[in-house]
C-alpha angles and dihedrals in degrees: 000000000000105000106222137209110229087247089059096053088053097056086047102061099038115274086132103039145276103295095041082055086049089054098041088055100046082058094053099051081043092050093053105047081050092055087237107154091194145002143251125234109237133185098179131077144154130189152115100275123182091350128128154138122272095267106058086055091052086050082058097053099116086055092054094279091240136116088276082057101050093036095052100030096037115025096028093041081233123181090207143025115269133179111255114226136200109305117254101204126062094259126180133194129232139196125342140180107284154007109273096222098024101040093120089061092057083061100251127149124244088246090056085047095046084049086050094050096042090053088044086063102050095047075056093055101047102064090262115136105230093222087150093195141116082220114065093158091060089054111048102293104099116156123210130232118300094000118149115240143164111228137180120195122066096229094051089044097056089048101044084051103038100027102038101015090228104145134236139132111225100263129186135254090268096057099052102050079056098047088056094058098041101033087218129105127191106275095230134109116004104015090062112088091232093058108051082067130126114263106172133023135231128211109201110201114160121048115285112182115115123075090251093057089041089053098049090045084052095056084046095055105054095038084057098038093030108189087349130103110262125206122211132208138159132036096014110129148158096036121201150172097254090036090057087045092057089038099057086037089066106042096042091059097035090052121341106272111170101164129030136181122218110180123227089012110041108081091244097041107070086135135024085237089055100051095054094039087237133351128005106278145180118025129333126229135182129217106205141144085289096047086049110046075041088059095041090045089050097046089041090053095096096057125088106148123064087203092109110194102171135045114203108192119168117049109159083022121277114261114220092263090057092050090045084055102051084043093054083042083053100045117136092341120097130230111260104260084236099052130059125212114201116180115198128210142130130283095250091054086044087061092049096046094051087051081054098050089236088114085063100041089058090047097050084056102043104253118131126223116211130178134191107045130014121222100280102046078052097023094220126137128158122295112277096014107176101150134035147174145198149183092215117076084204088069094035091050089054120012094070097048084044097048103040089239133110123252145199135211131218161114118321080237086054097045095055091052101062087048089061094043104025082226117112103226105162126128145174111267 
């Protein structure tokens, strides 16, 4: 049995309003088959409420087929239909379909752009910031140490936990719109002191301080630890915001990591001792020359021909150092005419990067910059798409299984290069 507050009694049985009793009740079922006994205040949540395709509104049409439907039957679990108020939490929302300027050139139809619009909207209306990013801390939503929050996307989960020490576990859709509404999330995982514990240890060995070698011991380290805490120690240097982000990125699609240590650089790792709440446990793995050429050779296996038609850049979406880098790396070359470059951020960084000229610079070149969703949250990728390549083993790990093309894994510096020359030339220093 789920202990509650008074006030969330009241919110249960009606005292806000319909739809704040219809969370509260989804968190308590939730609580429960969690094994949760209270709850946490939280003031912080981002997710994808209300929003959808066409086709789940047309599944509601009984229910009116519109945003309220979608929102009470499907994020709240609702039996019924109930108005959705303003929403009580700071929420944010992440990722969508499409590029709201370029979404022609991601191959949607005016009806699922109208859909997009008319959703848009709605977030708008209800109280919900329209970040449209997998990366809410790289557009105005950064936690603080030790703050609760509700929190969709792996990547952003595995950041907000290890890099700001923030805590959330990676909840759903449904969650979150509750959560919205309550401002309460189950108190389980992730927001408990014990568990936020070390449980396997990393040797790092070899150098690891690019992107590109954050990104590669990433991919390492949640294929080893899986769904487990891993604590990292050795070789590991010049730490950095967009590093961490490839990092977590990694880990969290290779295994499910959704909290890592590193000691001497992570905020609850200061010590080795610290990180693990005692001394070391669990296995002990070591990240050396054999584990990385391993790791290259394994996220290179999908590719086969070097005729690189598209260029992926932006998973988890690009910060505005990274776009001032592939525009310095543009400058004054061309994308090949058979090759396409697309660059994804959010809408915030976009801004940034068009005061800068950056925006400019990338057009002038070819490239195109999106916001709002990457290739594999839309699926679309350019016609005839048959190679790709990408500077985030994240992308590399899912867009070509999902979309049926090779791909190929580098440098940022590598990836731009085969934009400008259509011929995949990385390789492993």
């Amino acid at each position: 049995m789920v202990r509650l507050t008074d006030a969330e009694k009241a919110m249960r049985d009606g005292a806000d309003g319909p739809a704040v009793a219809k969370a509260m009740d989804l968190l308590i079922r939730y609580a429960e088959a969690l094994g949760a006994e209270d709850f946490v205040e939280t003031n912080n949540v981002a997710g994808v409420p209300g929003s959808s395709p066409q086709w789940v509104k047309d599944y509601y049409k009984e229910d009116g087929g519109d945003y309220r439907a979608v929102f009470s039957r499907f994020d709240l679990d609702s039996d019924e239909v109930v108005d959705v108020p303003r929403m009580n939490a700071f929420s944010c929302h992440l990722q969508g379909g499409m590029d709201p300027e370029m979404w022609r050139e991601q191959g949607m139809s005016e009806e699922a752009f109208a859909n997009f619009r008319s959703d848009e909207a709605e977030v708008a209306s209800h109280g919900i910031q329209v970040l449209k990013t997998c990366t809410p801390y790289l557009a105005g939503n950064v936690p603080v140490m030790g703050e609760h929050c509700a929190w969709m996307e792996s990547s952003a989960v595995v950041f907000c936990n290890s890099v700001i020490g923030g805590r959330t576990n990676c909840e759903g859709r449904e969650s979150t719109s509750a959560a919205m509404l309550a401002k309460r999330i189950p108190n389980w995982g992730f927001h408990t002191d014990d568990f936020r514990k070390g449980q396997h240890a990393i040797d790092v060995e070899v150098p690891v301080d690019s992107i590109f070698e954050w990104g590669m011991l990433g991919y390492f380290t949640g294929a080893a630890v899986e769904d487990a805490i891993p604590v990292l120690d050795g070789a590991i240097s010049d730490a950095a915001l967009i590093k961490h982000k490839h990092f977590g990125a990694a880990a969290a699609s290779s295994g499910g990591v959704e909290m890592y240590h590193m000691v001497g650089i992570t905020p609850e790792a200061s010590s080795r001792e610290i990180a693990f709440g005692g001394a070391d446990k669990g296995e002990r793995f070591t990240y050396g020359a054999k584990e990385r050429a391993a790791v290259y050779e394994r996220l290179n296996s999908i590719g086969e021909s070097r005729d690189v038609d598209y260029v992926m850049l932006g998973c988890p979406h690009y910060s505005i150092d990274q776009i001032a880098d592939a525009a310095r790396m543009l400058e004054g070359r061309k994308v090949h005419e058979n090759a396409e470059l697309w660059i994804f951020t959010s809408r915030a960084v976009k801004a940034t990067a068009m005061a800068s000229g950056y925006d400019r610079i990338l057009r002038e070149a070819g490239a195109k910059l999106m916001t709002d969703t990457c290739s594999a949250i839309s699926q679309a990728v350019p016609p005839g798409t048959k190679v790709a390549a990408f500077d985030s083993a994240k992308q590399t790990h899912y867009l070509p299984a999902m979309m049926g093309i090779e791909g190929w894994f580098g440098t940022t510096q590598d990836c731009i290069d085969v934009a400008c020359t259509g011929k995949w030339e990385g390789r492993l220093n």
